[in-house]
Backbone as CSV, one residue per row, in Angstrom:
resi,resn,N_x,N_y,N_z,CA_x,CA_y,CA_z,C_x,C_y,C_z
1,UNK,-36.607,-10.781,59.867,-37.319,-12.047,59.942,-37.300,-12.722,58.584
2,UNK,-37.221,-13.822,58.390,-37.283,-14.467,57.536,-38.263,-15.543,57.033
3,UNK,-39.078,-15.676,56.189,-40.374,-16.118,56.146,-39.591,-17.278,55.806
4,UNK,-41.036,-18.132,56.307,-41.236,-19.727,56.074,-40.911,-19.824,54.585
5,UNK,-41.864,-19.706,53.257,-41.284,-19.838,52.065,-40.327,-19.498,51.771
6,UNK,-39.452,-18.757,52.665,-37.705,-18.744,52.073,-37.283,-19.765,52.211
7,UNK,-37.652,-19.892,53.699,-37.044,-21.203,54.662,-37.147,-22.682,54.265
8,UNK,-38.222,-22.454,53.837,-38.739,-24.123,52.885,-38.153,-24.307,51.481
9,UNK,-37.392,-23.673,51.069,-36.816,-23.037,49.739,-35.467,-23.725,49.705
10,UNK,-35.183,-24.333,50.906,-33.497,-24.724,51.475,-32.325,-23.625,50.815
11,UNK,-32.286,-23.046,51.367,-31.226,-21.564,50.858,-30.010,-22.633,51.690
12,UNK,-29.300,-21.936,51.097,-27.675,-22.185,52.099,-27.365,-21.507,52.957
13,UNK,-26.967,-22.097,54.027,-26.962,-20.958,55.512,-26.237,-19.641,55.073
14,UNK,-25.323,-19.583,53.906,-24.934,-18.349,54.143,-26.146,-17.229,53.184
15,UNK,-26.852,-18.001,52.486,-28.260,-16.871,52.108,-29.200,-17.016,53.362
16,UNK,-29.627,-17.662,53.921,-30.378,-17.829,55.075,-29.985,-16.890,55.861
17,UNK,-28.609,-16.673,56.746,-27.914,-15.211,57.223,-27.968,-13.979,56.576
18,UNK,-27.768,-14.047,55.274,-27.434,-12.833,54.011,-29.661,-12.098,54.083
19,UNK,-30.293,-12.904,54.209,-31.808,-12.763,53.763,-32.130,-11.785,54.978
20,UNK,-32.445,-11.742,55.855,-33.194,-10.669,56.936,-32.182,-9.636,57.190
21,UNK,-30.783,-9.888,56.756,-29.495,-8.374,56.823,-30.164,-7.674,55.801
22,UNK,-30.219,-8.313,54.554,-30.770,-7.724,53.400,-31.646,-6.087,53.747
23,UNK,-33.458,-6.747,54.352,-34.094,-5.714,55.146,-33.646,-4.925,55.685
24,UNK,-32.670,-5.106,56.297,-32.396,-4.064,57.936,-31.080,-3.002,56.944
25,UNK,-30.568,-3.741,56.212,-29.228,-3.009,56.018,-29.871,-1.921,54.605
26,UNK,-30.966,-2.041,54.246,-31.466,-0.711,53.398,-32.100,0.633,53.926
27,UNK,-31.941,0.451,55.811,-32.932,1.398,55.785,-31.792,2.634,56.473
28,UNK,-32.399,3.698,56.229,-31.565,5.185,56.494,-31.168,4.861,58.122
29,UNK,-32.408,4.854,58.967,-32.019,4.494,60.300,-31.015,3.600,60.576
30,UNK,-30.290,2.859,60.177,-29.315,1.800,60.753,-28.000,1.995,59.703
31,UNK,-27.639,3.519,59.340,-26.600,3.562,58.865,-25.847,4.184,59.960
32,UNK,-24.636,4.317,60.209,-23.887,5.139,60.780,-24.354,6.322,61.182
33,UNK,-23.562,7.254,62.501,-24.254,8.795,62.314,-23.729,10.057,61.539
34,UNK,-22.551,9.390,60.951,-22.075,10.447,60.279,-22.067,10.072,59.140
35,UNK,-22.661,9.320,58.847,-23.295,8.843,56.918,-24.782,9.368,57.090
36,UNK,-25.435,9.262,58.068,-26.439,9.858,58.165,-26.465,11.787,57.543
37,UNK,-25.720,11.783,58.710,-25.833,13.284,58.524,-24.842,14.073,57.389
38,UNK,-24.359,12.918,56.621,-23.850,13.597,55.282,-25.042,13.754,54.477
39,UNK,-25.758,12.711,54.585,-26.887,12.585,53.477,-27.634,13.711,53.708
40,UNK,-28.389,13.969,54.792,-28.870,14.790,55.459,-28.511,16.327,54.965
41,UNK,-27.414,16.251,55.210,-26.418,17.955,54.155,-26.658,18.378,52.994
42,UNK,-26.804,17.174,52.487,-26.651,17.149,51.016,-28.082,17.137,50.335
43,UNK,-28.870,17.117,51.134,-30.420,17.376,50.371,-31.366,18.431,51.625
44,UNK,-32.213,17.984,50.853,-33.522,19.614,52.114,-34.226,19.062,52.036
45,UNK,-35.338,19.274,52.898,-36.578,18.713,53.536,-37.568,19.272,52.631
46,UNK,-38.366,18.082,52.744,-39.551,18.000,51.364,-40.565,17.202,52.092
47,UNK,-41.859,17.765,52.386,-42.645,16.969,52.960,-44.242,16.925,51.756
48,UNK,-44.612,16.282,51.569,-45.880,15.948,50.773,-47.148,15.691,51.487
49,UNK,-48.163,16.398,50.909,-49.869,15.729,51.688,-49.803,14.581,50.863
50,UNK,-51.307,13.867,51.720,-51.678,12.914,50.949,-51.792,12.828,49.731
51,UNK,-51.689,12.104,48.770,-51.896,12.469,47.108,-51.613,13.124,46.647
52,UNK,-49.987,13.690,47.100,-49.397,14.953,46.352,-48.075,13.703,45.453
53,UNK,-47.583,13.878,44.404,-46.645,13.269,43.550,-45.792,13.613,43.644
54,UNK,-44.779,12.711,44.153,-43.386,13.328,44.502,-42.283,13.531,43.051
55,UNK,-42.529,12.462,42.110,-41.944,12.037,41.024,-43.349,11.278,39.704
56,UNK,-42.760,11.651,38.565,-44.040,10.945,37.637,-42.794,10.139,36.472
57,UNK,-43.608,9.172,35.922,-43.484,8.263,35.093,-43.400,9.419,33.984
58,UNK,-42.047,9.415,32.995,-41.429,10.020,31.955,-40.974,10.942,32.451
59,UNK,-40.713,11.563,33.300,-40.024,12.945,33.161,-38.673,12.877,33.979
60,UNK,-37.799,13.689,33.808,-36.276,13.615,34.658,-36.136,13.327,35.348
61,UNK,-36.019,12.808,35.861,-35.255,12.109,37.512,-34.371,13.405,37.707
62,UNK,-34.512,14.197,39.077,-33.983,15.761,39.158,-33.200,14.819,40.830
63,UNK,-34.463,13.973,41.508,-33.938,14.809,42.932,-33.877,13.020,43.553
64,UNK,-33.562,12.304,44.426,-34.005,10.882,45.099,-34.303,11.728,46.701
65,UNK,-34.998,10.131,46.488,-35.663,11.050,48.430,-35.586,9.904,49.713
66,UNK,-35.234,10.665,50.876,-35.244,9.698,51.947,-36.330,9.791,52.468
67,UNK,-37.431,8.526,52.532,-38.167,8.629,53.305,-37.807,8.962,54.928
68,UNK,-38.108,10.310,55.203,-38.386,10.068,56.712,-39.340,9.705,57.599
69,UNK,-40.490,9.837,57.431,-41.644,9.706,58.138,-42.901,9.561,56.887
70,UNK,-43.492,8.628,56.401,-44.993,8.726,56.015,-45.231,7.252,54.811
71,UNK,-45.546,6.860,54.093,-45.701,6.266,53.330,-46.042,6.357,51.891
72,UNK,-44.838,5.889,50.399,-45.081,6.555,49.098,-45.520,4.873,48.367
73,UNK,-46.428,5.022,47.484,-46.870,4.041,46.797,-45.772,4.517,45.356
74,UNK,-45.015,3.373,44.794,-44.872,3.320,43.292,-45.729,2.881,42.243
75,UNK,-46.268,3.193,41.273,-47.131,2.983,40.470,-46.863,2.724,39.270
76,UNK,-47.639,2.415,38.430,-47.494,3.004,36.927,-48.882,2.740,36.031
77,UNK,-49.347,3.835,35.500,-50.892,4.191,34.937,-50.825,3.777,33.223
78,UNK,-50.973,2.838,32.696,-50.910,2.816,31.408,-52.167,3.397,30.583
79,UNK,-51.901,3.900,29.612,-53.192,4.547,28.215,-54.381,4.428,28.914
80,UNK,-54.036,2.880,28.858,-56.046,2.447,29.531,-56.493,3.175,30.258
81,UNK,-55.265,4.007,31.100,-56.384,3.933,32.951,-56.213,3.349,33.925
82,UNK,-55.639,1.599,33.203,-55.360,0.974,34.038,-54.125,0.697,35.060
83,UNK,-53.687,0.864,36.501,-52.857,1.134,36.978,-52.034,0.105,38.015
84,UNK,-50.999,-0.406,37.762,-50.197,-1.848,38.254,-49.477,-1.097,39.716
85,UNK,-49.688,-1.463,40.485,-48.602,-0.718,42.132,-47.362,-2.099,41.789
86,UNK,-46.536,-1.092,42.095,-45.641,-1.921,42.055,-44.812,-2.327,43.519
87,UNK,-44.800,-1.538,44.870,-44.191,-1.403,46.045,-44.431,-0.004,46.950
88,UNK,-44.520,-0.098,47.835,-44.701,0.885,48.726,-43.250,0.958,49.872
89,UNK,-43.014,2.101,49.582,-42.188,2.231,50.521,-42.087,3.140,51.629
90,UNK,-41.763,3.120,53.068,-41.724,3.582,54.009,-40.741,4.453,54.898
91,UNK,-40.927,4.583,55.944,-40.073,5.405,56.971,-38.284,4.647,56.287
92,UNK,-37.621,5.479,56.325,-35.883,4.581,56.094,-35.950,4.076,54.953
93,UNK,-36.559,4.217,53.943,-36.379,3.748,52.556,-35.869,5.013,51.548
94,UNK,-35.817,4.427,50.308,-34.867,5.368,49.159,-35.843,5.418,48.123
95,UNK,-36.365,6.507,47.768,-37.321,6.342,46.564,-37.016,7.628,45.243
96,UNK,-37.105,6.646,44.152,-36.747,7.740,43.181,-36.405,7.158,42.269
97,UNK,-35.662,6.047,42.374,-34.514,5.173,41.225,-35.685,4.899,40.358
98,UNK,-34.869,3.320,39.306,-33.756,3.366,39.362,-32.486,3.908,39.464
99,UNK,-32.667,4.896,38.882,-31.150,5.754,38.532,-31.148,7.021,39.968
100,UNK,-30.579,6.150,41.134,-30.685,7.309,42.097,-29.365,8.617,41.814
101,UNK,-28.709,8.796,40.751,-27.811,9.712,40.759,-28.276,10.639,39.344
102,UNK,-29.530,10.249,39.314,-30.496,11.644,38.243,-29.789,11.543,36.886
103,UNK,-30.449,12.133,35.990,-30.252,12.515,34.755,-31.173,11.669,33.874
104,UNK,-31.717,10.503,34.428,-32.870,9.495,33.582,-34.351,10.129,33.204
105,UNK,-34.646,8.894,32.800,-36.181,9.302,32.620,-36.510,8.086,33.563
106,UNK,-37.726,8.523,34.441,-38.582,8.101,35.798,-39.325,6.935,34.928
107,UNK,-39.317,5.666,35.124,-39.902,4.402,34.485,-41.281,3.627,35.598
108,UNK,-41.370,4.994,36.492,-42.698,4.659,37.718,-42.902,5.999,38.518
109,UNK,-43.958,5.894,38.993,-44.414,7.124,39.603,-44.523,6.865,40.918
110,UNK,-44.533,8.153,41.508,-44.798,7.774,43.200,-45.240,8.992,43.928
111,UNK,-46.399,8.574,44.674,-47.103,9.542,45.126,-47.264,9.215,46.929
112,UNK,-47.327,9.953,47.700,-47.369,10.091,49.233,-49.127,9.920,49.549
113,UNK,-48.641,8.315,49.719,-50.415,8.006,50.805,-50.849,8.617,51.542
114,UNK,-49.992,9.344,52.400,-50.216,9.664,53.142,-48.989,10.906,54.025
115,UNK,-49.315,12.449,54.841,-48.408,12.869,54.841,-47.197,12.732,55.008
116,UNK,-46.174,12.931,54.292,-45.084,11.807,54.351,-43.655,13.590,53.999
117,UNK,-42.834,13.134,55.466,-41.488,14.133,55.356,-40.130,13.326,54.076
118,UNK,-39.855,13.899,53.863,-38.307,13.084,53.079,-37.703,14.182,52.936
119,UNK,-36.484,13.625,53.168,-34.639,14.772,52.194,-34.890,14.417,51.049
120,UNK,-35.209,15.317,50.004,-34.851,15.158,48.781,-33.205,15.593,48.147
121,UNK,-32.434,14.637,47.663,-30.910,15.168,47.528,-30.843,14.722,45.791
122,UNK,-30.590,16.104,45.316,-30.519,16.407,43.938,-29.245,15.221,43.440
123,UNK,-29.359,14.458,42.510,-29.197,13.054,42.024,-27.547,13.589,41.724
124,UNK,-27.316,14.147,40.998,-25.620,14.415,41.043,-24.739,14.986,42.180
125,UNK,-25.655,15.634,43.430,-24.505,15.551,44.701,-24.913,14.098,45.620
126,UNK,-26.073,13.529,45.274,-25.607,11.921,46.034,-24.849,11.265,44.913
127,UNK,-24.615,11.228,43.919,-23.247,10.622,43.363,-22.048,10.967,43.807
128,UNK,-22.276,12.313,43.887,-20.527,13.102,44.653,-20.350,12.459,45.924
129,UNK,-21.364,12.581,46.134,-20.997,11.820,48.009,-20.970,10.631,48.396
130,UNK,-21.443,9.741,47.076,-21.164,8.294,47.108,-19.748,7.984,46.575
131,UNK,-18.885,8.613,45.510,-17.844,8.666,45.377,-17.106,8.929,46.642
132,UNK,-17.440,9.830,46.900,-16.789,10.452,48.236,-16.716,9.574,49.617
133,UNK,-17.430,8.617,49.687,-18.031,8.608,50.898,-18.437,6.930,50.996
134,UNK,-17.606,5.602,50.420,-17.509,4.165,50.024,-19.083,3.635,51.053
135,UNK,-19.010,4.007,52.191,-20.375,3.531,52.651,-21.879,4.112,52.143
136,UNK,-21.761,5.351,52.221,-22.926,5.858,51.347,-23.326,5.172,49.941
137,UNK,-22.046,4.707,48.917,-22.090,3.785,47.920,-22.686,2.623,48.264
138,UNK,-21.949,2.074,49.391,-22.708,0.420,49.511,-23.857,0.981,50.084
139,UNK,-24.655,1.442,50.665,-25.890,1.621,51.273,-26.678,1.584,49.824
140,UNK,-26.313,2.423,49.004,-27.409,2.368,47.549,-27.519,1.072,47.241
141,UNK,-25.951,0.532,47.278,-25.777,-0.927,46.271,-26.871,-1.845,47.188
142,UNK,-27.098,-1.616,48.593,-27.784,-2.313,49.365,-29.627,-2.296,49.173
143,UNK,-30.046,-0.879,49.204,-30.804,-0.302,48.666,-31.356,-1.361,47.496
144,UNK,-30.380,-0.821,45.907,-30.604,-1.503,44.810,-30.882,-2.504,44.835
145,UNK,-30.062,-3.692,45.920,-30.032,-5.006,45.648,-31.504,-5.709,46.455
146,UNK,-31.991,-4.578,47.365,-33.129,-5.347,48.390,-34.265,-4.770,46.888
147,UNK,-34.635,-3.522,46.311,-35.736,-3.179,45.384,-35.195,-4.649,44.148
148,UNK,-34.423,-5.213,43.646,-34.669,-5.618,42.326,-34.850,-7.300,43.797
149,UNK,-34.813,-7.429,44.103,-35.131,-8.548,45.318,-36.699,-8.369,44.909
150,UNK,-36.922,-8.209,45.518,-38.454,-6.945,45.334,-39.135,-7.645,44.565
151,UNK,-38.722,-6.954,42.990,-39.426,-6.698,41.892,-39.269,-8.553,41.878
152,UNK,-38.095,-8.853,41.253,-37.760,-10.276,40.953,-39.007,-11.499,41.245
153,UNK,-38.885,-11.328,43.415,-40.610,-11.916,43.749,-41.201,-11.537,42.905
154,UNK,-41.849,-10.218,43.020,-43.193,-9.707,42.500,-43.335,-10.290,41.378
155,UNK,-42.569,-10.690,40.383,-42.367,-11.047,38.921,-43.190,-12.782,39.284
156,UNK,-42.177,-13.213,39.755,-42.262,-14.605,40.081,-43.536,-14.464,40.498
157,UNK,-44.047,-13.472,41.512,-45.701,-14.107,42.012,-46.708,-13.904,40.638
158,UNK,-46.459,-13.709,39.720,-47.326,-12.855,38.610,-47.198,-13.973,37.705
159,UNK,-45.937,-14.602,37.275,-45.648,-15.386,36.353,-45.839,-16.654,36.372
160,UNK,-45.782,-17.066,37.636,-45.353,-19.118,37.732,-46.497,-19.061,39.021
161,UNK,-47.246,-18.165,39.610,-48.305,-18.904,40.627,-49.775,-18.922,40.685
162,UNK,-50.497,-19.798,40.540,-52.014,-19.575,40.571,-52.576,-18.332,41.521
163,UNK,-53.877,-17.825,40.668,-54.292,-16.768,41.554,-54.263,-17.080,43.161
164,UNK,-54.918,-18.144,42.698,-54.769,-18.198,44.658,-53.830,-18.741,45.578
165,UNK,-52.571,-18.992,44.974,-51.475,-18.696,45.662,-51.032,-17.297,45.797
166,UNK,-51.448,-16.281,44.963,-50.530,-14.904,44.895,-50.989,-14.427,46.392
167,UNK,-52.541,-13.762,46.599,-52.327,-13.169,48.126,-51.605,-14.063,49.240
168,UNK,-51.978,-14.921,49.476,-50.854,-15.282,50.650,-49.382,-15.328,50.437
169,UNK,-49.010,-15.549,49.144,-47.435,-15.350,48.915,-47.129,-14.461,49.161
170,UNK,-48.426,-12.927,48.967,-47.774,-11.327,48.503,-47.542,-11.055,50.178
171,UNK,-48.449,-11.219,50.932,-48.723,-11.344,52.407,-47.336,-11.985,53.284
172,UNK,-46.895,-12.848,52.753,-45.815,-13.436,53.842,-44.281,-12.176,52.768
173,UNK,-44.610,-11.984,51.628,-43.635,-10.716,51.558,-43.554,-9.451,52.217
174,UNK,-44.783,-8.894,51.945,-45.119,-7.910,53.318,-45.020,-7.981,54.414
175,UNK,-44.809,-9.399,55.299,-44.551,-9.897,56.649,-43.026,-9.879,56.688
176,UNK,-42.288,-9.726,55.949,-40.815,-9.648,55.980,-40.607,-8.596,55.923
177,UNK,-41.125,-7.716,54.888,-40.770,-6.328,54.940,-41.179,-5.013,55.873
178,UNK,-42.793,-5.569,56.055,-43.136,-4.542,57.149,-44.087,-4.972,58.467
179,UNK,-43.548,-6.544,58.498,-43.958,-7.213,59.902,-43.381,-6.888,61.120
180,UNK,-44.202,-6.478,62.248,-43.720,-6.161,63.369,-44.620,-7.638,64.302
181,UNK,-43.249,-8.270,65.081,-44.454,-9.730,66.141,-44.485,-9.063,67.334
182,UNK,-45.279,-9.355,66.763,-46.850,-8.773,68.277,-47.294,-10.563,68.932
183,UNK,-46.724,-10.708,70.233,-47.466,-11.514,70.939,-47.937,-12.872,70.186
184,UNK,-47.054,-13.378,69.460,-47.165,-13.979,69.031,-47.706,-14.342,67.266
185,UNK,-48.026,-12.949,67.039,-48.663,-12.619,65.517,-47.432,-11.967,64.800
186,UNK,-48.095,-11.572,63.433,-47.410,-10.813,62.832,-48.167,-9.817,62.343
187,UNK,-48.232,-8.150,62.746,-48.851,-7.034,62.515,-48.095,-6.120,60.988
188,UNK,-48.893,-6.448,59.752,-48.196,-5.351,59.046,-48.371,-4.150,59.316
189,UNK,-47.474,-3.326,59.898,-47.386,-2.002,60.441,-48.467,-0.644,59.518
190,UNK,-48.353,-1.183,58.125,-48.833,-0.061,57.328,-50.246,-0.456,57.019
191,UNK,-51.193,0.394,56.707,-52.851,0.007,56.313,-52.734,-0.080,55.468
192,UNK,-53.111,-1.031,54.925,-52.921,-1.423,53.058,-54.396,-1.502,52.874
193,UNK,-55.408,-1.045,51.902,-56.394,-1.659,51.277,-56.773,-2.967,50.409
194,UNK,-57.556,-3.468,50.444,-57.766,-4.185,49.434,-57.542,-3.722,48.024
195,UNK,-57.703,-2.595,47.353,-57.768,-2.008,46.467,-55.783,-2.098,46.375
196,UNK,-55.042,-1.862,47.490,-53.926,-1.845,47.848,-53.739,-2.797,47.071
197,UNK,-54.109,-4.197,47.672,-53.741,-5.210,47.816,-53.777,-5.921,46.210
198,UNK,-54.744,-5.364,45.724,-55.140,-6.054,44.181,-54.549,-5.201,43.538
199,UNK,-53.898,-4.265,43.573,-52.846,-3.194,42.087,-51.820,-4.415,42.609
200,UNK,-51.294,-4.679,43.669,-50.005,-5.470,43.638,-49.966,-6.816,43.174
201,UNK,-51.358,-7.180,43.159,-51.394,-8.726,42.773,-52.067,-8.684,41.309
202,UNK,-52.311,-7.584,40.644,-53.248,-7.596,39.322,-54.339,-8.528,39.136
203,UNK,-55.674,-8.180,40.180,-56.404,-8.973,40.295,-57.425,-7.830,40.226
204,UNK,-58.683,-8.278,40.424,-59.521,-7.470,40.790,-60.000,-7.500,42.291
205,UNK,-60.658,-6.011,42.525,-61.137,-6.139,43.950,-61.743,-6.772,44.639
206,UNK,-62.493,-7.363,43.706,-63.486,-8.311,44.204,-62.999,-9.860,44.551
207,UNK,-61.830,-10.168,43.610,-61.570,-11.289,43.613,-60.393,-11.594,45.080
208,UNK,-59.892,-10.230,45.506,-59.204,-10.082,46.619,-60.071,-10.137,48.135
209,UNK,-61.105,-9.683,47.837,-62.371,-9.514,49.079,-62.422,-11.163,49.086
210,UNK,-63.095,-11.912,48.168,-63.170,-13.226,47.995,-61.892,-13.594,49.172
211,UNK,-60.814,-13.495,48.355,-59.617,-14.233,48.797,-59.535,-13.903,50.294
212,UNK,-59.102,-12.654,50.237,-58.944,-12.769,51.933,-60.278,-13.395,52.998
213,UNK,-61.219,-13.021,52.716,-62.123,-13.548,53.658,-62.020,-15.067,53.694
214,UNK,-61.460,-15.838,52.567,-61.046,-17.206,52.995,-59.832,-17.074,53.670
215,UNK,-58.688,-16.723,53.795,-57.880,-16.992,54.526,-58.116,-16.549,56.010
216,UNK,-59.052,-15.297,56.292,-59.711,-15.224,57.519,-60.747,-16.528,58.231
217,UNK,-61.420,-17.073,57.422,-62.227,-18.034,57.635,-61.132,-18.729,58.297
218,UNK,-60.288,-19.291,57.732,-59.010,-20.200,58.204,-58.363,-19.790,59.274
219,UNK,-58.453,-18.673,59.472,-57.679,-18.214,60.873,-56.641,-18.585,60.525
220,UNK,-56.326,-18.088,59.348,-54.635,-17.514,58.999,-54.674,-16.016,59.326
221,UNK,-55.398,-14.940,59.248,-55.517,-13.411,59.624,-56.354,-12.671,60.136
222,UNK,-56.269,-11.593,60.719,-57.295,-10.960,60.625,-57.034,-9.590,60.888
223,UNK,-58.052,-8.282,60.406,-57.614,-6.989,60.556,-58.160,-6.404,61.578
224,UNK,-57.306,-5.644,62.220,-57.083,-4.696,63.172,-57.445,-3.795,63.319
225,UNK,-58.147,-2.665,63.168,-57.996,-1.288,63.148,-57.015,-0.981,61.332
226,UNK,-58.015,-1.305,60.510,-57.432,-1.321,59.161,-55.875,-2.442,59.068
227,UNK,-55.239,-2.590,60.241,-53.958,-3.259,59.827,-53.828,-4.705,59.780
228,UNK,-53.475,-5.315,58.863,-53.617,-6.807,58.811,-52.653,-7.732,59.579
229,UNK,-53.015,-8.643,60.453,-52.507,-9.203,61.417,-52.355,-10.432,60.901
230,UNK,-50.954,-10.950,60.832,-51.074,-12.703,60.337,-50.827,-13.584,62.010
231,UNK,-52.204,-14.104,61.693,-51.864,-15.374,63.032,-51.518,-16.475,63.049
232,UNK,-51.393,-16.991,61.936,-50.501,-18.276,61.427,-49.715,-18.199,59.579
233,UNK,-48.119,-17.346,60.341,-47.479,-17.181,58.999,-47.078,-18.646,58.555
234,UNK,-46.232,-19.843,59.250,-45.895,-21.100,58.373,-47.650,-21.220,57.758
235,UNK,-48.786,-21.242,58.037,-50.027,-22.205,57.270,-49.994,-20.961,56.178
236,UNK,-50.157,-19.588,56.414,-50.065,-19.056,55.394,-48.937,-19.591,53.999
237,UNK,-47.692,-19.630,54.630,-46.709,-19.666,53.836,-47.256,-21.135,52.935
238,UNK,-47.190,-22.128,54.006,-48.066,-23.379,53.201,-48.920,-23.262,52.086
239,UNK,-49.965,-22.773,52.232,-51.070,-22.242,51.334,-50.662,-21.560,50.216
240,UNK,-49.806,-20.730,50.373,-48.728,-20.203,48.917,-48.498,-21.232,48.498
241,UNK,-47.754,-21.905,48.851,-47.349,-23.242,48.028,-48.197,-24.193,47.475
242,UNK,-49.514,-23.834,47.845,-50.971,-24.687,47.100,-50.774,-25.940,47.774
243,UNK,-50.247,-26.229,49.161,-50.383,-27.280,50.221,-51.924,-27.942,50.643
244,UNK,-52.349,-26.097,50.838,-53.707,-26.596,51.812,-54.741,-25.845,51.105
């Protein structure tokens, strides 16, 4: 899917086509079955509880991991205490990089929200097998190119937009990445907190409680059973843009 603020953005039809492949073509599920099950070979099953750390900020990059099933927050905790989320990633995602073929030092941390399975495949035999193996290569390059996509927004929402453009901007990003339409809505599949919600926007909690309960007032959203439901993504998307 492709959000309204892309769309209002006038891309050229061939980024307009290139933008929702982007999503679909990073995730493990929609590779081939025998790129699958190379990857699969080439690493072992690693499953984490809640709040167990799969990888930490400074130390070697040893292993990259396929999410199979659960949800990992990226982080990073500076001196203070104080701690910036940088992306969460899910079922069919790649977590570990930058440097998914090991030997670096880890520049973010990432810990499992929640119980979460992954292949962990030690960083110099997924290089062998990306040499080996030209689609397994483009799947990373695909990978790479949707995370610095990613970051790039995230940058942009931090740098050039008033606070109260950032939650609804961060919101119609999350509606691309982990929107499922429901009946006419858009359901982000994963429970995000507020607390969630303000490491990604570097705000405080309070000032996020504020925020969303106005865009609920508006009947731009509302939550579900913890999951946030957008019922009008173009007014949302509008409202990013400091329209309304």
């Amino acid at each position: 899917m492709l959000s309204p603020l892309m769309r209002n953005q006038s891309p050229s039809a061939a980024d307009a086509e290139e933008a929702p492949n982007l999503y679909g073509l990073r995730r493990f599920e929609n590779l081939e079955a025998d790129v699958k099950r190379a990857l699969l070979e080439a690493g072992r099953a690693r499953t984490f509880a809640a709040g167990q750390v799969l990888f930490e900020r400074g130390t070697v990059h040893t292993h990259t991991f396929i999410i199979l099933q659960g949800l990992v927050r990226i982080y990073h905790t500076a001196h203070s205490g104080r701690e910036v989320t940088l992306c969460y990633w899910a079922n069919g995602d790649l977590a570990g990089g930058p440097d998914f073929f090991g030997g670096a030092i880890h520049v973010w941390s990432g810990e499992a929200l929640r119980p979460t399975r992954t292949v962990a495949i030690p960083g110099e035999d997924l290089k062998a097998l990306a040499i080996r193996m030209p689609r397994v290569a483009l799947w990373i390059a695909h990978v790479a190119m949707f995370k610095l996509k990613w970051v790039s927004l995230l940058f942009q929402l931090h740098g050039t937009e008033s606070v109260s453009q950032r939650l609804p901007h961060l919101l119609v990003m999350l509606s691309d990445v982990y929107g499922v339409e429901d009946a006419g809505t858009v359901v982000i599949r994963h429970r995000l907190s507020q607390s969630d919600l303000s490491t990604l926007l570097g705000t405080s909690r309070q000032w996020t409680n504020k925020a969303m309960g106005e865009l609920r007032r508006r009947e731009l959203l509302r939550i579900d059973d913890g999951r946030i439901v957008i019922l009008d993504l173009p007014g949302l998307a509008e409202r990013a843009r400091g329209f309304n």
